[in-house]
MMTF fields as JSON, N, C-alpha, C and O atoms, coordinates in Angstrom:
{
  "mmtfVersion": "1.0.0",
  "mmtfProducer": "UNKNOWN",
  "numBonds": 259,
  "numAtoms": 260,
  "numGroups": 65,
  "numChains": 1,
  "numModels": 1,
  "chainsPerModel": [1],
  "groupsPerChain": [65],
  "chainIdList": ["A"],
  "bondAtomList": [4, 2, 8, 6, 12, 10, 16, 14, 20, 18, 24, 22, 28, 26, 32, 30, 36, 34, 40, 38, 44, 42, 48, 46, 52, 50, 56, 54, 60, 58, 64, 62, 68, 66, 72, 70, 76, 74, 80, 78, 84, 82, 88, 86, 92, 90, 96, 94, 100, 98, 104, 102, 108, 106, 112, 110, 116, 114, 120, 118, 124, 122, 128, 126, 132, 130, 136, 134, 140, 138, 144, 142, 148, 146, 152, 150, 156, 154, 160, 158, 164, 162, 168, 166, 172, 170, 176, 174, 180, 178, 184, 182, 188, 186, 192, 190, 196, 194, 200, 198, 204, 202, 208, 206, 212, 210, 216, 214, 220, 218, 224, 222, 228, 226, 232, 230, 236, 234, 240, 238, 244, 242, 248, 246, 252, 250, 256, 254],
  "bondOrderList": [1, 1, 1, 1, 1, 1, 1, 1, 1, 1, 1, 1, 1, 1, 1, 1, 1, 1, 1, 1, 1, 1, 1, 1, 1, 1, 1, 1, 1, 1, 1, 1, 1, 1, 1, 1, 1, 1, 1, 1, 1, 1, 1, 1, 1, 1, 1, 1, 1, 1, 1, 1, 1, 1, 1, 1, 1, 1, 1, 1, 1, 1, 1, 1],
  "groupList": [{"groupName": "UNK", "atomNameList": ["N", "CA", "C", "O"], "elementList": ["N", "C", "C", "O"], "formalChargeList": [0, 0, 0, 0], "bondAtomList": [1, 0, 2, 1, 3, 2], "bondOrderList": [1, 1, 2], "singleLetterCode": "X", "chemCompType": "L-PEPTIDE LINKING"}],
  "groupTypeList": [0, 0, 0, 0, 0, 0, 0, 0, 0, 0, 0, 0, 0, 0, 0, 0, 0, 0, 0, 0, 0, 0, 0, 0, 0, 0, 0, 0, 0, 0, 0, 0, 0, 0, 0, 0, 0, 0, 0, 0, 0, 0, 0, 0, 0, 0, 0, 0, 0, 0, 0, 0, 0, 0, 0, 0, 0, 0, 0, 0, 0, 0, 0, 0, 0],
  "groupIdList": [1, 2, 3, 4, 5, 6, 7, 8, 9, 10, 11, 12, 13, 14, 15, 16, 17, 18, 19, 20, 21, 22, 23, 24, 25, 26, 27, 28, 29, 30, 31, 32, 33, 34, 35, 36, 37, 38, 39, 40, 41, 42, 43, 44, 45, 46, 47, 48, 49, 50, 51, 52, 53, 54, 55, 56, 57, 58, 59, 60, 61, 62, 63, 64, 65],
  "secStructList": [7, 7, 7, 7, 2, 2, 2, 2, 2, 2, 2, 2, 2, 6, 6, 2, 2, 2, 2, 2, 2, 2, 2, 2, 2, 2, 2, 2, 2, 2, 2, 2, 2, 2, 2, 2, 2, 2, 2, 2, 2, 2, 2, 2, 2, 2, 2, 2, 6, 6, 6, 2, 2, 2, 2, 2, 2, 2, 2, 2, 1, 7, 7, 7, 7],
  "xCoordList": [0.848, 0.0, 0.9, 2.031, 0.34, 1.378, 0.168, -0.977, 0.745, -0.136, 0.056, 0.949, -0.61, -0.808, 0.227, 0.26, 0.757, 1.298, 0.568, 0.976, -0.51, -1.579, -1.368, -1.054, -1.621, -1.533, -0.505, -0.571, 0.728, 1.967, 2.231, 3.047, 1.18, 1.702, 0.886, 1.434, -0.302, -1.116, -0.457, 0.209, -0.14, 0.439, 2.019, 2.582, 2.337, 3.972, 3.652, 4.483, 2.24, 1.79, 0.772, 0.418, 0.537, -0.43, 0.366, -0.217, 1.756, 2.868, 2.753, 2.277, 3.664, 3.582, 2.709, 2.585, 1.893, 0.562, 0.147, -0.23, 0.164, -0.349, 0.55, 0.24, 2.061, 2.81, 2.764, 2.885, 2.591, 1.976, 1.006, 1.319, -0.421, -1.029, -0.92, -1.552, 0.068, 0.058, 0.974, 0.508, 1.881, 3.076, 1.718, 1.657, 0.612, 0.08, -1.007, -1.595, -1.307, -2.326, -1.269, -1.604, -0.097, 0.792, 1.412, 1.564, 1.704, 2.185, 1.084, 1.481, -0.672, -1.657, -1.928, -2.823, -1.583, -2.393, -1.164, -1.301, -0.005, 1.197, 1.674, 0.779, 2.805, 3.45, 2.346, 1.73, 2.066, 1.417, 0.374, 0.092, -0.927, -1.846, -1.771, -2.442, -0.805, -0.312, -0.089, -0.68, 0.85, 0.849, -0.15, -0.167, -1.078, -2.659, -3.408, -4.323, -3.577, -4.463, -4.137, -4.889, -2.692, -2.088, -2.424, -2.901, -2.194, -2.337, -3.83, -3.935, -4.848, -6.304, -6.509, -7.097, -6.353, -6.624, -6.026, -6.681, -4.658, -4.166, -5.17, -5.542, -5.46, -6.645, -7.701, -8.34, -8.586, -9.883, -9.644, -10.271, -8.488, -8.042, -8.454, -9.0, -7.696, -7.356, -8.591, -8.754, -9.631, -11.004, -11.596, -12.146, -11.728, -12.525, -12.153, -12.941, -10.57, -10.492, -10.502, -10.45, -10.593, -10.683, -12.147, -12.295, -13.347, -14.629, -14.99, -16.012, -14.38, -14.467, -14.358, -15.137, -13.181, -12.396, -13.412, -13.427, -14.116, -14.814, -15.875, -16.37, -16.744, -18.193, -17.804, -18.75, -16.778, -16.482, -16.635, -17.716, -15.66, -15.187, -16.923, -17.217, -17.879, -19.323, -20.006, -20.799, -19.818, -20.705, -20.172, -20.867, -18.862, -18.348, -18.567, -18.28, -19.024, -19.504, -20.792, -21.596, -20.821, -22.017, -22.913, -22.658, -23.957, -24.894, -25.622, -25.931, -25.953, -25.832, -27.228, -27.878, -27.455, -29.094, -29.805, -31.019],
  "yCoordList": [-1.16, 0.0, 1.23, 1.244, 2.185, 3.446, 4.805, 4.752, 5.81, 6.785, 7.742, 7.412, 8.746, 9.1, 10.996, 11.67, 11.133, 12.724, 13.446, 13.737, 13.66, 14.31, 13.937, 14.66, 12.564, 11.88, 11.946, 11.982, 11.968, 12.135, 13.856, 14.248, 14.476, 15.917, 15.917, 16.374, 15.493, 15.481, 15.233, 16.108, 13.668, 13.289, 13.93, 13.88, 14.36, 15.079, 16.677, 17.274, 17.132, 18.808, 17.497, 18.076, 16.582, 16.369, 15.079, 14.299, 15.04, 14.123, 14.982, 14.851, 16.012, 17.136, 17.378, 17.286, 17.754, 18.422, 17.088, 17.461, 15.71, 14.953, 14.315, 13.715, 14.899, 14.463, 15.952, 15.964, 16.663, 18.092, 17.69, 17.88, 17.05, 16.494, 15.83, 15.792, 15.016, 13.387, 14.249, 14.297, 14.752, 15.696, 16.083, 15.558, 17.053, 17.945, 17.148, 17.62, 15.738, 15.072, 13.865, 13.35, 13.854, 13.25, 14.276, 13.988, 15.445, 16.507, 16.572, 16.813, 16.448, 16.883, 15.922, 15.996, 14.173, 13.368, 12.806, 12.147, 12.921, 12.579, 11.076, 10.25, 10.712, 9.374, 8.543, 8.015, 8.413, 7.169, 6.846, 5.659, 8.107, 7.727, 7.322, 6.501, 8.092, 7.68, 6.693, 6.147, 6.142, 4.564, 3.252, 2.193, 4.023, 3.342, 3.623, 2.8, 4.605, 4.505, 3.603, 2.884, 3.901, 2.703, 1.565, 0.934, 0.809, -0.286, -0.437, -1.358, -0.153, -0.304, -0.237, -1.285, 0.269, 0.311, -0.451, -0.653, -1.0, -2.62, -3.648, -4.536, -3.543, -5.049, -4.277, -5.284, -3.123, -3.207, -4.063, -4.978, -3.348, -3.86, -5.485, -5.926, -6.185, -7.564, -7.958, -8.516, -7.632, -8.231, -8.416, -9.506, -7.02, -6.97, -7.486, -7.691, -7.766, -9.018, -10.044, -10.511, -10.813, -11.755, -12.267, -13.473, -11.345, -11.585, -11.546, -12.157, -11.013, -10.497, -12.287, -12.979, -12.679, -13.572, -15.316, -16.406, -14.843, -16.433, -16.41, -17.484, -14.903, -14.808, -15.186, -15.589, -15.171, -15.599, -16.9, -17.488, -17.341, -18.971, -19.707, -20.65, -19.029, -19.555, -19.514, -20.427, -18.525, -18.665, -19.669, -20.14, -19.983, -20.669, -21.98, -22.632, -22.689, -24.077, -24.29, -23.437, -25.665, -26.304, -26.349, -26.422, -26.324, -26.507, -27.822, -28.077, -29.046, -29.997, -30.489, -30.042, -31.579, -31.45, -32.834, -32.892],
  "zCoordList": [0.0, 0.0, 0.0, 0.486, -0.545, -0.747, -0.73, -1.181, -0.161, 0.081, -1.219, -1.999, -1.474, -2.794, -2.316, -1.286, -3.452, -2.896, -1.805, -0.681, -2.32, -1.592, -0.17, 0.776, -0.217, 1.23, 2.068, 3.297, 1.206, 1.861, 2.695, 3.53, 2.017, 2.139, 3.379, 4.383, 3.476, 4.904, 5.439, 5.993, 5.682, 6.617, 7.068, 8.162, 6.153, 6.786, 7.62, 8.305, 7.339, 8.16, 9.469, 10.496, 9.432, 10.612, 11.434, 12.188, 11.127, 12.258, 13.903, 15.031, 12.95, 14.337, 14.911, 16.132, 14.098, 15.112, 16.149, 17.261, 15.951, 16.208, 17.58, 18.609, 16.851, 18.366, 19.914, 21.139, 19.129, 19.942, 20.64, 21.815, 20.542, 21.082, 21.837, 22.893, 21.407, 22.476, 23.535, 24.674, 23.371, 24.345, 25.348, 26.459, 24.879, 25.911, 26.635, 27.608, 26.067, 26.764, 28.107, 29.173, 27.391, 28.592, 29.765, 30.952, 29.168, 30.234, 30.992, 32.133, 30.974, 32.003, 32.208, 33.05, 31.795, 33.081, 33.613, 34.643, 33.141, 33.821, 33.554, 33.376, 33.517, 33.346, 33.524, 32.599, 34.832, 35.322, 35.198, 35.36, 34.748, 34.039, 32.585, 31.961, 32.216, 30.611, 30.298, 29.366, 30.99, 31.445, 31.333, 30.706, 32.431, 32.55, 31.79, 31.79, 30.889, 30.161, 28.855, 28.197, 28.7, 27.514, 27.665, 26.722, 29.363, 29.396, 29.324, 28.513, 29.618, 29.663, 27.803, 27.538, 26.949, 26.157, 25.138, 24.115, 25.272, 25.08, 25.467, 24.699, 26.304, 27.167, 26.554, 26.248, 26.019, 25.504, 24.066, 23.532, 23.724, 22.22, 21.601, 20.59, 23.152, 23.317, 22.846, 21.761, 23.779, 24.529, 23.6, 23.445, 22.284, 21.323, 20.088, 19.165, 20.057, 19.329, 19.09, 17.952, 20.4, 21.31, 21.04, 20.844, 21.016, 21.232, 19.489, 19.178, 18.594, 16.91, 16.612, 15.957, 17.303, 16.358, 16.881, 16.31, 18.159, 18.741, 18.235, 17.894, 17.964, 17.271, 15.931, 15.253, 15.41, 13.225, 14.027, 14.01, 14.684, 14.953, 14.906, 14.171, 15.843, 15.804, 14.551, 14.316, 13.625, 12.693, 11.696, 10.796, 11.909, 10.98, 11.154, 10.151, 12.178, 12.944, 12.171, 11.796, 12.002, 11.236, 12.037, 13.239, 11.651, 12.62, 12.124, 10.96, 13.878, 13.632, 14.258, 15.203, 13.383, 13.515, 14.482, 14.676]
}
């Protein structure tokens, strides 16, 4: 996959802005919520792939009569 000029040009004006963000949302909840909120949102990640991948696994089961 390859992004198109256009795309490239976004994305090279909205890096910064985007690490500006993450800088001012870690400077106000601080390391350790930063931390926690990373880790909580790793484990939502998990859960909901976790739950994506057992609901395919069910529909994909024969159903037996």
């Amino acid at each position: 996959m390859r992004l198109t000029r256009s795309g490239e040009r976004v994305l090279k004006v909205a890096r910064p802005l985007w690490a500006q963000a993450q800088n001012k949302v870690l400077k106000d909840l601080g390391t350790r919520a930063w931390d926690d909120a990373q880790r909580r949102l790793a484990r939502l990640l998990h859960v909901a792939v976790e739950k994506r991948r057992l609901r395919q696994k069910r529909m994909r089961k024969p159903v037996r009569a």
